[in-house]
N, C-alpha and C positions, 0 to 999 in steps of 0.2 A: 366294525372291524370284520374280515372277509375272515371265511374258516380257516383257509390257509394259513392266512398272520396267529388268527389265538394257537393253531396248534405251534405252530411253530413259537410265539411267547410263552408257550407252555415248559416249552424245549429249555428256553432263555432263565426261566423261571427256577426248573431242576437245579441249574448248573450242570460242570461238568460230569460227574460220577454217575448221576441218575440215569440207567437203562430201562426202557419200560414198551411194552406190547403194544401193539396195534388195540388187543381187545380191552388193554386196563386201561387206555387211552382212552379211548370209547369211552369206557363207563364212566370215570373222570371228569371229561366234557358232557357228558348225556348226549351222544352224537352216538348217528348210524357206524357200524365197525366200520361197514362198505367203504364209506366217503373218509374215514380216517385212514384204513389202509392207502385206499389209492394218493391222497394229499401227503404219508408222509413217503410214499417213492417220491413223488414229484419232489419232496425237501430235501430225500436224497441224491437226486437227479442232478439237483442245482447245487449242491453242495455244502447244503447249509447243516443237513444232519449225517449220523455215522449210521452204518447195519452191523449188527455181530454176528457171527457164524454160530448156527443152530437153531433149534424149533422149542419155542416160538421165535420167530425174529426180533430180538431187539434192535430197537432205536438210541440211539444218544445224543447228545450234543455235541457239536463241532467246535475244539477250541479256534478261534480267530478273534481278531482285535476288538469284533462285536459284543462277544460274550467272556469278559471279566470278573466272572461272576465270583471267585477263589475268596474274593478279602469285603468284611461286612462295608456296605457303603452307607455315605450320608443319609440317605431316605433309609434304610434300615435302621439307623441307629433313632432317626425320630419317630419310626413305628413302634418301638419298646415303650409301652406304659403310654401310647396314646392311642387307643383304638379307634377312637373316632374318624384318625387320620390314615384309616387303612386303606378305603376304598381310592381317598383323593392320590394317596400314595400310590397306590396299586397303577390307575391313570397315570401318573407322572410318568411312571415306568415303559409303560407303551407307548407313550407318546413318542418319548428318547429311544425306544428299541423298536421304532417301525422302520421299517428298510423304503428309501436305503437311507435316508438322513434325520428320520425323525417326523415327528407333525406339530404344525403350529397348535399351541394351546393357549385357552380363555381361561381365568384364576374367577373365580368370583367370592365375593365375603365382602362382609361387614365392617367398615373402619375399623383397624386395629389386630383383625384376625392373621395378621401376618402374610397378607399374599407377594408384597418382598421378600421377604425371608423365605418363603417356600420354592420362589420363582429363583435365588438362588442357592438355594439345598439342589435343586433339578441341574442345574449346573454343577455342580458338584458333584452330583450322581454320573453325570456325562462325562465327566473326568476321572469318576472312580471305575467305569467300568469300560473305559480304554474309548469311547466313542468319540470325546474331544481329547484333543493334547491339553496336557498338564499346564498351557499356557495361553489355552484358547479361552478368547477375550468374551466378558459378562458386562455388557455396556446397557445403563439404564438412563432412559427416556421418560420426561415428565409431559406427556401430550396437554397437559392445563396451562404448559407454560409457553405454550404456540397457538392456542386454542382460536384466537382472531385473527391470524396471520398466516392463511396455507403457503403464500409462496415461500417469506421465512420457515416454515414449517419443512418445506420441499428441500430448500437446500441445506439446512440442517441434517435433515436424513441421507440426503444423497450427495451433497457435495457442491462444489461451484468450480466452474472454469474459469480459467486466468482471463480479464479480460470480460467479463459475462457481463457485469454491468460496474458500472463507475465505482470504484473502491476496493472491486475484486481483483489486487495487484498478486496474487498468487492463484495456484490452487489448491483447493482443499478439501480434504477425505472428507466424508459426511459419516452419521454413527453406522449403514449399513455396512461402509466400507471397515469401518475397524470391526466392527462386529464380525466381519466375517472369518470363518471356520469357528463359531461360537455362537449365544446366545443374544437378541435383541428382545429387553424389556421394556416394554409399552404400559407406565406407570397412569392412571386414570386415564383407561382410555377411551372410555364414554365422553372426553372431553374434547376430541377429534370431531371438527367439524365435519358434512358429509364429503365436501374436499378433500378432507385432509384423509379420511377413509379411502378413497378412491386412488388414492397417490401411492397406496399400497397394492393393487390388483394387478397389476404387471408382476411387481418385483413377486408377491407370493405366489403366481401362475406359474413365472416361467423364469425367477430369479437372475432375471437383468433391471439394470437399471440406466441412467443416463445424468450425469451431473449436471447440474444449472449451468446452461451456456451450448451444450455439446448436441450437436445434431446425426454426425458421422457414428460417433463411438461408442460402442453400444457396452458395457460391461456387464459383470456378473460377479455374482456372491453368492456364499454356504450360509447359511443366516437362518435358526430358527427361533420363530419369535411367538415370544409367552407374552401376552397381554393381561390386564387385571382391571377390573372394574366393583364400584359400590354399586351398583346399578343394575337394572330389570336390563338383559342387553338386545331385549325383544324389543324394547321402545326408546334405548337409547344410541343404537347402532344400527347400521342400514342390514338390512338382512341378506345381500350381497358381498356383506363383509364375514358376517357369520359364519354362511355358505364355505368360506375359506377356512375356517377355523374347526378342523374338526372335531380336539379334543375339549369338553370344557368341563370344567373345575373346581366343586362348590370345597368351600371350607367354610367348616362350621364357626360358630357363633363361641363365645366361652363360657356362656350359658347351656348353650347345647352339646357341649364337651362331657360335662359331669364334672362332679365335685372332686374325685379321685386325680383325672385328670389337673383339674384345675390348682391339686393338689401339688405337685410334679413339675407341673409349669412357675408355679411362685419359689419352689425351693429353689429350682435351678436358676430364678433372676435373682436370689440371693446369693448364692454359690459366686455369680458372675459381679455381684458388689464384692462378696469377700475378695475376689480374685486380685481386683481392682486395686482394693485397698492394701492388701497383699496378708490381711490377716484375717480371723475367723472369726465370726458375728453371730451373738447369742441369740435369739426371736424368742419373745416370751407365747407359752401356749393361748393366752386372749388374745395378743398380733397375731398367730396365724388364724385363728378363729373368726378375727375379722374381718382377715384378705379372703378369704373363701367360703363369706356370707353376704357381703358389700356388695349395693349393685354396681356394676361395670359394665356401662353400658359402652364404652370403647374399645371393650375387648382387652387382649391380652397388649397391647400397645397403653392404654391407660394403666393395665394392671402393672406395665413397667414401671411409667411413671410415676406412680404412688409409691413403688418401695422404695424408686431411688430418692424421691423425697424424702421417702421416714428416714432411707441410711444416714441421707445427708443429714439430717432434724439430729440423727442419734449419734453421727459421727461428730459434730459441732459441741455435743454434749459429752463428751468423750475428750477430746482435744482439751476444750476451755476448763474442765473440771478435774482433769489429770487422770481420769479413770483410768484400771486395769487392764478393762475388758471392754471392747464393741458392744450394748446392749441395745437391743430394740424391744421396746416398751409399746406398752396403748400410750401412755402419753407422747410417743414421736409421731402418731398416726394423725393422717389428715384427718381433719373433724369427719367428713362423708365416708370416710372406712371406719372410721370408730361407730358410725352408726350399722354399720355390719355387728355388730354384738348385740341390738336390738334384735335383729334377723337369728341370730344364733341359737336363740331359745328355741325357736320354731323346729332347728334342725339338731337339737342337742345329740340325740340318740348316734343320729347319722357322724358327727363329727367325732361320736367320740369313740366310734369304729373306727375311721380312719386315721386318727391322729392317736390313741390313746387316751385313756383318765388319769393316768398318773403323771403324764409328761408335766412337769411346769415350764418348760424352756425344749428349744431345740437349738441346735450347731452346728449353722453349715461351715466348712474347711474350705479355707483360698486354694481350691483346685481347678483347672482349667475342663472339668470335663462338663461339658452343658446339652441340653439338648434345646434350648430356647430359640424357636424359628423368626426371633425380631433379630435381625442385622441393625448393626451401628453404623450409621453412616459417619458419625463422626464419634472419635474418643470424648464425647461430653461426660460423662460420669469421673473420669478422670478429674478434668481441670476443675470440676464441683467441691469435690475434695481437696485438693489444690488450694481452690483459691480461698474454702474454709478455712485451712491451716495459715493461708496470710493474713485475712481477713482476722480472726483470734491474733498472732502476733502483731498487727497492726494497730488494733485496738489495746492491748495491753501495752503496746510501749507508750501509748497516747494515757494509758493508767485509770482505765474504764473499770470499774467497780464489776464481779464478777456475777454479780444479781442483773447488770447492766447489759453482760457480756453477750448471756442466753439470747436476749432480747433483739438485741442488734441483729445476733447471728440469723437467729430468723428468718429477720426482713431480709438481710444479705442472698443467706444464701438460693432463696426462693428462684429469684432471677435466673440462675441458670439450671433450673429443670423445667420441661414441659408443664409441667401443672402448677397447679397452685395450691395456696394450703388453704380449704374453703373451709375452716373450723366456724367462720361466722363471716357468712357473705355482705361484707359493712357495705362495698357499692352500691348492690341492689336494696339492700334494708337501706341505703340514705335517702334512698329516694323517696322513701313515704315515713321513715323514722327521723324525727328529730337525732343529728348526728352525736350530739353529748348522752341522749337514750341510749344509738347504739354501742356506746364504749362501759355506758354504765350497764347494760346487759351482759355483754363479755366479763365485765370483772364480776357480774351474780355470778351465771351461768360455772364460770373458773371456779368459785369460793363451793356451790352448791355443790357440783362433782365430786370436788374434791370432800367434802363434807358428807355427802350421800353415800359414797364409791358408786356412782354412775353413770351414765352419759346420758346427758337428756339431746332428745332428738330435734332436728331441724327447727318441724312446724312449732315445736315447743319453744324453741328458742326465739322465732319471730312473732310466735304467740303472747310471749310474756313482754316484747318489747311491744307491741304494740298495746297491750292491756296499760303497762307503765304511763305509756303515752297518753292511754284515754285517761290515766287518774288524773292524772295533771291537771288534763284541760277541764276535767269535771270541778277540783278544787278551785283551779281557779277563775270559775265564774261560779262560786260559792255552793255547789252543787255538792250534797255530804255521800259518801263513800260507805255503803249500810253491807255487812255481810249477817242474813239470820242465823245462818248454820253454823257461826264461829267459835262453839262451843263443841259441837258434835267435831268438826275437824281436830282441833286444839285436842281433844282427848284422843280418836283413832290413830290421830298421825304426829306423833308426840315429838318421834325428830325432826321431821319434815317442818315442824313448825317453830323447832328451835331454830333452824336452819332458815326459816322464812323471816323472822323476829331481825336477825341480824341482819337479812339484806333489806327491811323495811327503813331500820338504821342508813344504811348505805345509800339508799334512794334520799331520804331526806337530804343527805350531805349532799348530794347531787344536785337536786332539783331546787333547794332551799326552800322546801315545805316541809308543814307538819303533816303526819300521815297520821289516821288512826287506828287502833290493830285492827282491825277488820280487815285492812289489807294485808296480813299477813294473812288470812284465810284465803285471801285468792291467789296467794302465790304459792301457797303449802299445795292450792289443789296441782297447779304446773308442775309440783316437785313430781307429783306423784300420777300423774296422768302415764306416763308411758310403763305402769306396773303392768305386768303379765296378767293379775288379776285385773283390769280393767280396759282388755285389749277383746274381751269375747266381740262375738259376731253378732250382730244387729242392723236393724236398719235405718236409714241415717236419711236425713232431708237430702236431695239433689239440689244443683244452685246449677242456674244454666240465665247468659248473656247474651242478650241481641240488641242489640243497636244499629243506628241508620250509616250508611255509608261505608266505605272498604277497609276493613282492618281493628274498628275503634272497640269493637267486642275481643277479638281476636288477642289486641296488644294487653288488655287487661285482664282476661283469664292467662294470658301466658306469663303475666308478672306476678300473677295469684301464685300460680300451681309454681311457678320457681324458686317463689319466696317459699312458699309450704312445703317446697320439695315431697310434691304429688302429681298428680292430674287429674283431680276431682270435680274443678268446676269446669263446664264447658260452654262454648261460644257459638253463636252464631252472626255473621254478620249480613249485613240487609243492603245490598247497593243500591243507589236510584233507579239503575236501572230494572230492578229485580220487580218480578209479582209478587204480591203479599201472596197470594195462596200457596205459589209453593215454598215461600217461609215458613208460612202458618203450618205443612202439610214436615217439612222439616224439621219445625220444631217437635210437633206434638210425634214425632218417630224416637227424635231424642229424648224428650219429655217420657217416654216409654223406658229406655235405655238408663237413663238416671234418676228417674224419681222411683218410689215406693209409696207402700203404706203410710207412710214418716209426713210423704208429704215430697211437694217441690217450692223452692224460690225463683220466680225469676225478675230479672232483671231487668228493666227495659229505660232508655231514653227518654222517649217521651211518643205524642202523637198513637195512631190507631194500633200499635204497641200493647198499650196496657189493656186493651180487649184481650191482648193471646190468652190469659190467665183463666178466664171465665173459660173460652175455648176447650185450652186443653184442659179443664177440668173436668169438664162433659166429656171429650171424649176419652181421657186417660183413665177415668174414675178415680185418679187422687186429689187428694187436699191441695190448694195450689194458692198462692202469696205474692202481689206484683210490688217489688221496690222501683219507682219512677226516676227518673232525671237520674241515673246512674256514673258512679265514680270506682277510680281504682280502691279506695278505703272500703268501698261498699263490698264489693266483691273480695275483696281480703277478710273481711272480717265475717261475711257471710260465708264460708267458705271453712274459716277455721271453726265457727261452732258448730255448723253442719258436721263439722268432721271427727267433733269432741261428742257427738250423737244428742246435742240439743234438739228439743222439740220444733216443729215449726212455728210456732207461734213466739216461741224465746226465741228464734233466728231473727225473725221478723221484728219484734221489737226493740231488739237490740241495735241491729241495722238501720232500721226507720232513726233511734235517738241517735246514732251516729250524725243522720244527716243535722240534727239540730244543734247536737254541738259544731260543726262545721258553719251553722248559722248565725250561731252565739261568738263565732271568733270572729266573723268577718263586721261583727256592731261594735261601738262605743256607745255604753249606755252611762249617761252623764249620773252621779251620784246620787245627789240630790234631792232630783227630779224626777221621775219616771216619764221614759220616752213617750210619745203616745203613738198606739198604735196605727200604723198605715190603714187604710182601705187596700182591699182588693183594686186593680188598675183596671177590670175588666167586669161587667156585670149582664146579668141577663135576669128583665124582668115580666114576673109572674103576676098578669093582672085578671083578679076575678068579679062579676058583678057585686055575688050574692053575700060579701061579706070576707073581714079579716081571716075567719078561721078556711074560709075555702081557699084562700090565698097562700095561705100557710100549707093547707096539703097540697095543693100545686107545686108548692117550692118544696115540700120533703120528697113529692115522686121526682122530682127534675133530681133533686139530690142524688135519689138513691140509682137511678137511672142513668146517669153521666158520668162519665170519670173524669175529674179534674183538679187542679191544685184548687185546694181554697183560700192559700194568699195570697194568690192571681185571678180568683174568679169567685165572684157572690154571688146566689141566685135571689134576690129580693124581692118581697112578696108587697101587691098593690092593689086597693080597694078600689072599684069604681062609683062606687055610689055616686060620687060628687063627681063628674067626669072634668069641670075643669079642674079643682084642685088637682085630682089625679095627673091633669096634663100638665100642671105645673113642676106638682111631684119629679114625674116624667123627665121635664124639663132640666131642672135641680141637679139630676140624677146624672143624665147627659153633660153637663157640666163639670160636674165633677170627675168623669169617669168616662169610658168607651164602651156601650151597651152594645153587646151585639145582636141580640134580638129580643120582640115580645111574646110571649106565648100569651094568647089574648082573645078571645072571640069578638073582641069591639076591636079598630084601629083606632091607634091614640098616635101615630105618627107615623104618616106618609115616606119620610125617608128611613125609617128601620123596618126590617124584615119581620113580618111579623105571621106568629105562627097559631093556627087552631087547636083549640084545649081538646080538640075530637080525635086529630091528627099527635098529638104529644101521645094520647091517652091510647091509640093504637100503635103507636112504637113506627108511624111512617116519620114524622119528623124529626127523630131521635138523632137519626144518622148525621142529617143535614146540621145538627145543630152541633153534635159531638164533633163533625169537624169541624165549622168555626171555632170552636175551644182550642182543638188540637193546633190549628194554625196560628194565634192567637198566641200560644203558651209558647209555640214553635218561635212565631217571630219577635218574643220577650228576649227568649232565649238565644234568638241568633243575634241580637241588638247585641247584648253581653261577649258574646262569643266574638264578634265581628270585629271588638270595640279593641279585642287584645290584640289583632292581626292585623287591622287597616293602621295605615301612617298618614295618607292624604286627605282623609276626608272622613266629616263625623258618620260613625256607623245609624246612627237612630235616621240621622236625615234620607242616607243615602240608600238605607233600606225602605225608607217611605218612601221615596220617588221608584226606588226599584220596582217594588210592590204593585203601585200604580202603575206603572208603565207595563209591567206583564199582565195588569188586569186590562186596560183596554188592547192588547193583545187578545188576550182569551177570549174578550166580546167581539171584537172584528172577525176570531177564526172562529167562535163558536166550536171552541175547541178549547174546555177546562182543564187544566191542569189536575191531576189527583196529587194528594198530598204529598207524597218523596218530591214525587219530578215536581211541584213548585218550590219545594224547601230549595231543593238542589238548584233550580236556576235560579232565582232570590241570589244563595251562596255566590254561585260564577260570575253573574253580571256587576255586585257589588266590587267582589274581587277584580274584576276586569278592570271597570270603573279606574279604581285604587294604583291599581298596574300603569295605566293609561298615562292618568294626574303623577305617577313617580317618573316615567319619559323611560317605562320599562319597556321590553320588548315582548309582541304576543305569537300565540304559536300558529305557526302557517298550515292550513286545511288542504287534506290530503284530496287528491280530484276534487277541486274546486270548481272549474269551468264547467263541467259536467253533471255535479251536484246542484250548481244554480240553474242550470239549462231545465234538469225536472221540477224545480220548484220556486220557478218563477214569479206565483202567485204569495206564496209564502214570504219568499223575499222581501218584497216590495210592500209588506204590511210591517213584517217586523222593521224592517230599515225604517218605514216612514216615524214606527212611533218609539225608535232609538233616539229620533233628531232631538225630541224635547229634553233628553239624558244629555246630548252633547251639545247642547245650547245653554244647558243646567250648569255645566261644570268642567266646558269649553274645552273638549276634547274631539278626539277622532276618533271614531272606529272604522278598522277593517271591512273588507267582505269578508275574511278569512274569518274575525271576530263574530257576525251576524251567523254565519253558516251554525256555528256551535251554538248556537241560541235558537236556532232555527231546528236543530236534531230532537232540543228537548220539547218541541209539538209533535215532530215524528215521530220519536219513540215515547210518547205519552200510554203510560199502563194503566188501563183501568181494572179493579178487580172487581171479579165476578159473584 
């Protein structure tokens, strides 16, 4: 803003009455007196300020239509009791009082922070203080809802000519044209493509426009336009649009508000139910304790929507029960603000300045005065109430039992507000809880509460359903349920455990087993895990997930931490086309960031994976724990003990037996008889001259030296003395099973690979041999994988032909595949395969002609040893098919 404009908004600022000097002007600004004298003749030259007669000279302000500064306006009445909004307010003001019509402004904020509501208070401002007429128009634009369509876009805003194209049998105003002598609000406007941005540079340069059709007729419009974005608008708007926009606009968070604030903001969205409802609404002092401890992470747009959920929750209980009086309770509170009184202890001092200690209750009056910057686009809180009051008379003429009533109401009324009432998030819990768990967790969790006087929080609530869940499956494959400390709890925690007794009861009726009280010791501990005495600060195992390909880490720390309602464990994910180093070089930064002393868990799939552990333990210097083949159960439950501050070794064990009960569900083990057990399907043998027991330390260093399953891989140990038994041994061996190499100093078989006990014993053939394993375990497990996703063709087959067919690839290019990039084409070609034989369609290769032209040589290898795949299983493939089979040679990564 140029000096001339701030003195003169200075002027605007005073109002009318204020007379004030050249020199207290000065001081004021911190400006040279010089340049303020001379700037305000020029204000008086032009007529915008007054002079009074006498020494010093005063200045004043000029009454005119500009400056209606007499009576308080909208932006004033929202700067009382919210400070935070002084500065953005202060901007509003000059934007609307720059000569001669104003300046375009950018709103920015966080979902929920009100930047409709503010963008029409400014309009309200503009009318309170004479700049717009009393009926100049506030037209709002949703730019996401044009976002792929600029030409639609184009004539939206500016209109269309009669006649412009087929259907245009009229013409018609577009929103600048109403908009004009008034405001144009550009709602998400980061969602303007750079089109649709540009379709604005005329009209804001030079305020003409041209309606879709018209070549001759040039118009024009008064139009100033407030735009609003959630968005950085450095990287989601061209910077030529910016350019145009001079004022911009942060509004804070309702975190960064303050509690006083935030304080203020909630009475008045009460005030605005009571008004509603047209009577007065009592809020017990624990509901407001909650609403201004809870996180909200939507800002004061969620914080709407939660109270008008509890009204409705409280008005429905109020109706159906004939009460006296409106009361809102902790019990009308959505579960995720009820766990805001967890939070409260932290800040008790603080709340109970603000609010009082003796208040039990407060009472806001159905008055109309508000300051709350969220506009209604529509009367919904209304028809909520409404349609409660038919919904109760509907059900009672139908003669629904009044214990029935509540219930209904609930589910009823949910539907017509924004949110939801997440007291126990049963979608997300069904998907890894047995659904008769999650209903039998709700009715503990309800009995405990109410029996405790507490709220137990989230991760507890999914904690205890999932604990439920493992007894089960432990009882029912006869595994006995031992608690040692069940005496030391049963004394310390005397209700908690009478309280635990009767829901052990409850579970049996459910589950139709017998429990033994031992489990009442691990549920008394759940009662009482979220005690303030057992909330100190400590340090806690880290749990951090990498897995191969896009997103498969990613989807299961996010269903962790949503279930747990945290963000504790974290992910990383490994694409094919990625370098291991700077995974590894990623991980171990994170590994820094989340583990401790305590210790870390990580997580891994499978393949050169499970080395990160060794890795980052050298270079992190903490203890570190690799769980293999990883599932969403794994990381739920590694997660929640991590976070109850178990050791890592308890994390670990606990999680490892996880996987075995998972293994024990998927067998039928016949009564009778005991199964017998399988062999490993994959072996590698350790053959020494000098005798059994050298044979045996060969196979304990291979052990200790490899990382591998051992119900997939045996290392078995082989004497030589007798070279042919040995070879028959060998033989035997082969037969049974897939041996993928010998460590050996004699060859005892020309076609297996076979390796020197000099070369094991210096760690050169380690690597060679660890991947074998890992490809091996890899193609066990893509067999399984494959088997659930292919339709046309057996997966075990059509991965063996796959296999082979990229291995004489890899020998004609002399050009090996590293482990991702074979896994990964394996995956594409089986899948293609599969596509092919369904008579699906494949995706067409972007410069193709061009792409075959440089790699002509490539081509014409992989096509030739395609043909024996489409002679296998009498298909076709593409060029367009070959090219993407042919990338995974070119971007082959080898790590360093």
């Amino acid at each position: 803003m140029k000096r001339l404009d701030l003195i003169y908004q200075k002027f605007l600022d005073f109002g009318l009455g204020k007379k004030i000097s050249a020199s207290e002007l000065a001081e004021m600004l911190g400006l040279s007196r010089a340049n303020v004298s001379s700037d305000l003749n020029k204000l008086w030259k032009a007529g915008k300020i007054e002079k009074a007669d006498g020494r010093p000279t005063l200045f004043y302000a000029k009454q005119t239509n500009e400056t209606l500064y007499n009576t308080e306006t909208a932006l004033d009445r929202l700067a009382k009791g919210n400070k935070s909004l002084l500065t953005p307010i202060e901007q509003a003001k000059a934007a609307v009082l720059y000569p001669p019509r104003g300046m375009h402004c950018l709103i920015l904020g966080e979902t929920g922070v009100g930047k409709s509501g503010f963008a029409g208070l400014i309009h309200e401002f503009s009318i309170d203080i004479g700049r717009l007429d009393k009926d100049a128009p506030f037209v709002v634009f949703n730019c996401a809802d044009y976002a792929n369509n600029p030409q639609l876009l184009y004539s939206q805003l500016f209109g269309v000519k009669k006649g412009a194209y087929t259907g245009a049998e009229n013409d018609r105003r577009g929103l600048v044209e109403k908009a004009d002598g008034g405001i144009l609000f550009l709602d998400e406007v980061h969602r303007l493509p750079a089109e649709g941005q540009e379709i604005f540079f005329t009209f804001m340069d030079k305020g003409t426009f041209r309606r879709v059709g018209e070549t001759e007729v040039e118009r024009t419009a008064q139009v100033q336009i407030i735009s609003a974005t959630t968005e950085n608008p450095e990287s989601s708007l061209l910077k030529t649009f910016i350019r145009r926009i001079p004022m911009v606009i942060k509004l804070p968070s309702l975190d960064e508000r303050g509690m006083e604030e935030r304080f203020g903001i909630l009475i008045n969205i009460f005030r605005e139910e009571a008004f509603r409802l047209g009577r007065e609404i009592q809020i017990s002092a624990s509901a407001i304790h909650a609403f201004l401890s809870y996180h909200c992470p939507n800002n004061i747009g969620q914080l709407k929507t939660d109270i008008q959920l509890t009204c409705a929750s409280a008005y429905a209980d109020f109706i159906s029960l004939k009460k006296k009086q409106l009361q809102v309770s902790v019990q009308d509170l959505p579960h995720h603000v009820k766990q805001g009184l967890l939070l409260a202890k932290e800040r008790k001092a603080a709340l109970e300045e603000l609010v009082g200690k003796e208040h039990k209750s407060f009472v806001v009056q159905p008055t109309q005065v508000s300051i709350s910057i969220e506009r209604e686009t529509e009367d919904t809180a209304n028809s909520v109430y409404e349609k409660i009051e038919q919904k109760i008379q509907e059900l009672r003429n139908q003669g629904v039992s009044e214990e029935e009533l509540e219930f209904d109401i609930e589910n009823y009324f949910t539907r017509f507000i924004k949110g939801v009432n997440k007291r126990i998030n049963k979608a997300d819990m069904s998907r890894i809880i047995d659904p008769i768990i999650v209903n039998l967790v709700e009715e503990i969790v309800r009995y405990a509460e109410a029996r405790l006087g507490k709220i137990l929080s989230q991760k507890v609530i999914f904690g205890l359903a999932l604990h439920i869940q493992t007894s089960k499956e432990r009882l029912a494959h006869g595994k006995q349920i031992i608690n040692p400390h069940i005496n030391s709890v049963r004394i310390k925690y005397k209700k908690e455990f009478a309280v635990a007794l009767e829901c052990v009861r409850m579970i049996e009726e459910a589950i139709l087993m017998d429990l033994p009280i031992d489990e009442a010791g691990y549920l008394t501990m759940f009662f009482v895990l979220d005690d303030e005495s057992l909330q100190q600060e400590r340090e806690t195992v880290g749990v951090l997930v990498i897995t191969h390909g896009s997103g498969g880490a990613t989807a299961m720390v996010d269903v962790t931490n949503r279930l747990l309602v945290t963000d504790y464990a974290k992910a990383i994910d490994l694409p094919l086309e990625e370098e291991y180093m700077k995974v590894l070089e990623q991980a171990i930064k994170l590994a820094r960031e989340v583990g401790s002393a305590a210790g870390l868990l990580l997580l891994v799939d499978m393949g050169s994976l499970l080395g990160f552990g060794e890795i980052i333990e050298k270079e992190v210097g903490i203890p570190v724990k690799v769980i293999p083949m990883v599932s969403t159960p794994h990381v739920i439950e590694a997660t929640r003990k991590a976070m109850l501050g178990h050791t890592l070794e308890d994390v670990y064990r606990d999680v490892s037996s996880l996987s075995s009960l998972t293994v024990l569900q998927n067998e039928e083990q016949p009564k009778q008889e005991p199964a017998q057990e399988l062999a490993p399907a994959l072996a590698i043998v350790a053959a020494c001259l000098s005798g059994e027991g050298s044979a045996l330390f060969l196979k304990r260093m291979l052990e200790n030296r490899l990382r591998y399953d051992s119900q997939l891989v045996e290392i078995i140990p082989l004497q030589l003395i007798d070279k042919a038994q040995a070879r028959n041994q060998l033989k035997q061996i082969k037969n049974e099973r897939k041996v993928l190499c010998i460590v050996s100093n004699y060859m005892l078989d020309k076609d297996l690979r076979c390796y020197g006990m000099d070369d094991v014993l210096n760690g050169e053939a380690l690597q060679d041999i660890q991947q074998m394993i890992d490809l091996e375990e890899a193609f066990m497990k893509m067999v399984e994988t494959l088997g659930e996703h292919l339709t046309m063709v057996d997966s075990r087959r059509v991965l063996g032909d796959v296999r082979a067919c990229m291995g004489r690839m890899e020998e004609r290019l002399h050009n090996v595949l590293v482990f991702d990039t074979r896994i990964g084409a394996y995956l594409h070609v089986c899948c293609l395969i599969d596509r092919l034989k369904a008579g699906l369609p494949t995706v067409d290769y972007a410069e193709k002609e061009s792409f075959l032209a440089e790699n002509r040589r490539l081509y014409s290898i992989v096509r030739h040893e395609l043909q024996l795949i489409e002679d296998q299983y009498e298909i076709s493939i593409r060029e367009d098919d070959v090219c993407f089979i042919m990338n995974f040679f070119l971007h082959n990564k080898t790590l360093v």
